[in-house]
C-alpha positions, 0 to 999 in steps of 0.5 A: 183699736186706734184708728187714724188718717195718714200713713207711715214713713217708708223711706219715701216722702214724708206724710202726715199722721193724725189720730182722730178719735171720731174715727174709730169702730162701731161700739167703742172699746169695750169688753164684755160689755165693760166699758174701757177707756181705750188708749190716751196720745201718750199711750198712742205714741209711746207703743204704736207711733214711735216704734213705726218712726212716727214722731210727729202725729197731731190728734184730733176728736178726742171728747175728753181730751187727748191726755184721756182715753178716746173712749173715755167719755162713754159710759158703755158700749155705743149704740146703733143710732149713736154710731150714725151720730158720729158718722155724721159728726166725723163726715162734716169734719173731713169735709172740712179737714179737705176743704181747708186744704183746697182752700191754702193750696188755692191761696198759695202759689208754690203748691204742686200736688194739688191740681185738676187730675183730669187734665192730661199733660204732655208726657202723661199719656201713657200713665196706667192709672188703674195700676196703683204701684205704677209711677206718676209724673205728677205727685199727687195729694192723697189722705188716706183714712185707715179704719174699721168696716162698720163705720167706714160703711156709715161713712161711705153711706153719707159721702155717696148719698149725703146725710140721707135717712141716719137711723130708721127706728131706734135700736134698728139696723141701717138699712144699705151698707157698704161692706169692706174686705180686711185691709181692702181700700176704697178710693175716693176724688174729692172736688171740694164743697162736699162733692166726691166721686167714688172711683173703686171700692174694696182694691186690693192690689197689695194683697197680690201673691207670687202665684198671681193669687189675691189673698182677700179676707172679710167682706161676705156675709159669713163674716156676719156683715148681715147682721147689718140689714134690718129684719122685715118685721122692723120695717114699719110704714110711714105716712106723709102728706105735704103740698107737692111743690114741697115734696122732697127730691128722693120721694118725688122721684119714687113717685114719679117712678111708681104712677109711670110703672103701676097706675092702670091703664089710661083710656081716650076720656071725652070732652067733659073729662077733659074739660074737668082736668083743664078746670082744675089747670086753670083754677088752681088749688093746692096739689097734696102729695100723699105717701106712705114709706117704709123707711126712704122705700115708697110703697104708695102714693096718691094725690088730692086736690084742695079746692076740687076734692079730687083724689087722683093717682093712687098707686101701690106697689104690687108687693105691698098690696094686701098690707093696708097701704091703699087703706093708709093712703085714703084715710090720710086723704080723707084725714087732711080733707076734714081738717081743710073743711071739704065736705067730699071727695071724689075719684073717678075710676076706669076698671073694676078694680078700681071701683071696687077698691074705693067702694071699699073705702066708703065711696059710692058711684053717682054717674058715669061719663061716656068716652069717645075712645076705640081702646081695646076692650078685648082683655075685658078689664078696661072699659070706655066708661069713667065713673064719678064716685064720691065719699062725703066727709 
């Protein structure tokens, strides 16, 4: 199948026509697992183009050259990870192909259909902008991509979230999708410098029928669109350590989240323990930020300090306890601490649980620091004692 940007010649203002061979449908052309070349731009015009009234369409993307098939470079059908690859590759070309038309309509001054839509001039008022057919006083510059679910999905991924995660494990599934009705249409406004804003998805105001019916096909998941999301047994865990200044936005945001939501209930701590956490303020030390991932998914977290061997903020998701994801975090803590040459770490725990978790871990207590709290002992979880515990290394 061809796919391209533009559309067709309907008697109205005239547009545009470009076949771009970046875009087209996951796995290439193929039958049968039989590699095939797909349609070359001869072919393209001579029985697509040219019978609709289009002459004059421009190609672009084609690896092998237009005069080839736009699948004739392949050697067989394309893989996952090489759907997303270009997804990626097409992505930054239609930023560019979008860009290049801000930048000659800012440079000339007889431009008309490129303007700031949110501006409201006299006599627009009353224009009805969510109907679709309505008319407009102000024409306006639209490119329209016309493809296939799949890739638009891949498409769409990196428009909404940037390049993001491309593909977690090879021959896996990506892990979010954006699914698409047959014929439904996305519609997107573009600010320029990569910045889109996703203003409908899967409109079909076409598909409208004399009964006031709305003849939509595709887009459940009896159309097999589940075979897009990875099985749970691909999920596997990631671990990570990096200093926490260095941390990137998406994970600092899901820990930040994760210490809010999970971590045990705080108690008033007395002076010393004050004292303690105002030292370690003051005399600085590298702050390291553990994690362990599934995929761009944070599962657990905790924190370690350089300088004092001070683990803190160690939290798992509630549905990911009993996995080894606590066990994972410590053992990347005590991992990082050997080859920092700290000869001991430290915790200090609140609950049971939590002491009870870290002996597990090799650590043992060595004192106790009373607080100064009235907190509310009556759930007997929580108690108004600190214990200091230690792992030596």
């Amino acid at each position: 199948n061809e796919s391209g940007t533009g559309g067709s010649d309907d008697g109205g203002a005239a547009c545009s026509v470009m076949i771009n061979g970046l875009y087209h449908e996951s796995e290439g052309c193929h039958t049968r697992e039989k590699v095939e070349p797909g349609m070359n731009a001869q072919q393209i015009n001579a029985s697509l183009l040219n019978p609709a009234g289009v002459t004059n369409a421009s190609f672009e993307g084609f690896a092998s050259g237009e005069e080839n098939g736009w699948w004739a470079h392949a050697n067989g059908p394309e893989t996952r990870p090489e759907s997303e690859v270009r997804a990626a590759k097409f992505y930054v070309w239609m930023m560019e192909y979008l860009d290049q038309q801000l930048r000659e309509a800012s440079e000339q001054d007889d431009v008309r259909d490129i303007f700031d839509a949110g501006v409201t001039l006299p006599g627009e008022e009353d224009e009805r902008c969510h109907d679709k057919f309505a008319p407009r006083t102000r024409t306006r510059r639209t490119a329209v991509f016309v493809g296939h679910g799949d890739f638009m999905s891949l498409v769409l991924k990196r428009i909404v979230a940037g390049f993001g995660h491309s593909v977690e494990k090879e021959k896996v599934p990506h892990r979010s999708a954006f699914v698409h009705f047959n014929t439904g249409m996305t519609e997107l406004e573009y600010f320029g410098n990569g910045r889109f804003m996703v203003m409908s998805q899967n409109g079909v105001p076409h598909l409208s029928g004399p009964d006031g019916g709305c003849y939509v096909t595709g887009g459940s998941l009896k159309d097999g669109w589940s075979y897009l999301m990875p099985t749970d047994g691909c999920l596997d865990s990631e671990v990570s350590v990096a200093f926490a200044d260095e941390v990137q936005p998406h994970v600092q945001e899901q820990t930040e989240a994760l210490r809010s939501l999970y971590l045990s209930k705080r108690v008033s701590t007395s002076a010393s323990s004050d004292d303690e956490t105002e030292s370690e303020e003051n005399n600085g030390g590298a702050e390291l930020t553990v994690v362990v991932k599934r995929g761009l998914q944070v599962v657990g977290c905790a924190s370690l300090n350089e300088k004092t061997g001070r683990v803190r903020d160690v939290v798992v998701r509630p549905s990911a306890r009993r996995s080894q994801v606590g066990k994972s975090l410590i053992e990347a803590v005590k991992n990082h601490a050997k080859q920092s040459n700290i000869d001991k770490i430290v915790a200090q725990t609140k609950t049971p649980d939590e002491r009870e978790f870290f002996e597990k871990m090799g650590f043992s207590s060595v004192g106790d620091d009373d607080t100064e709290g009235d907190e509310d002992k009556s759930d007997g979880v929580y108690s108004s004692e600190i214990f200091r515990m230690e792992c030596k290394l």
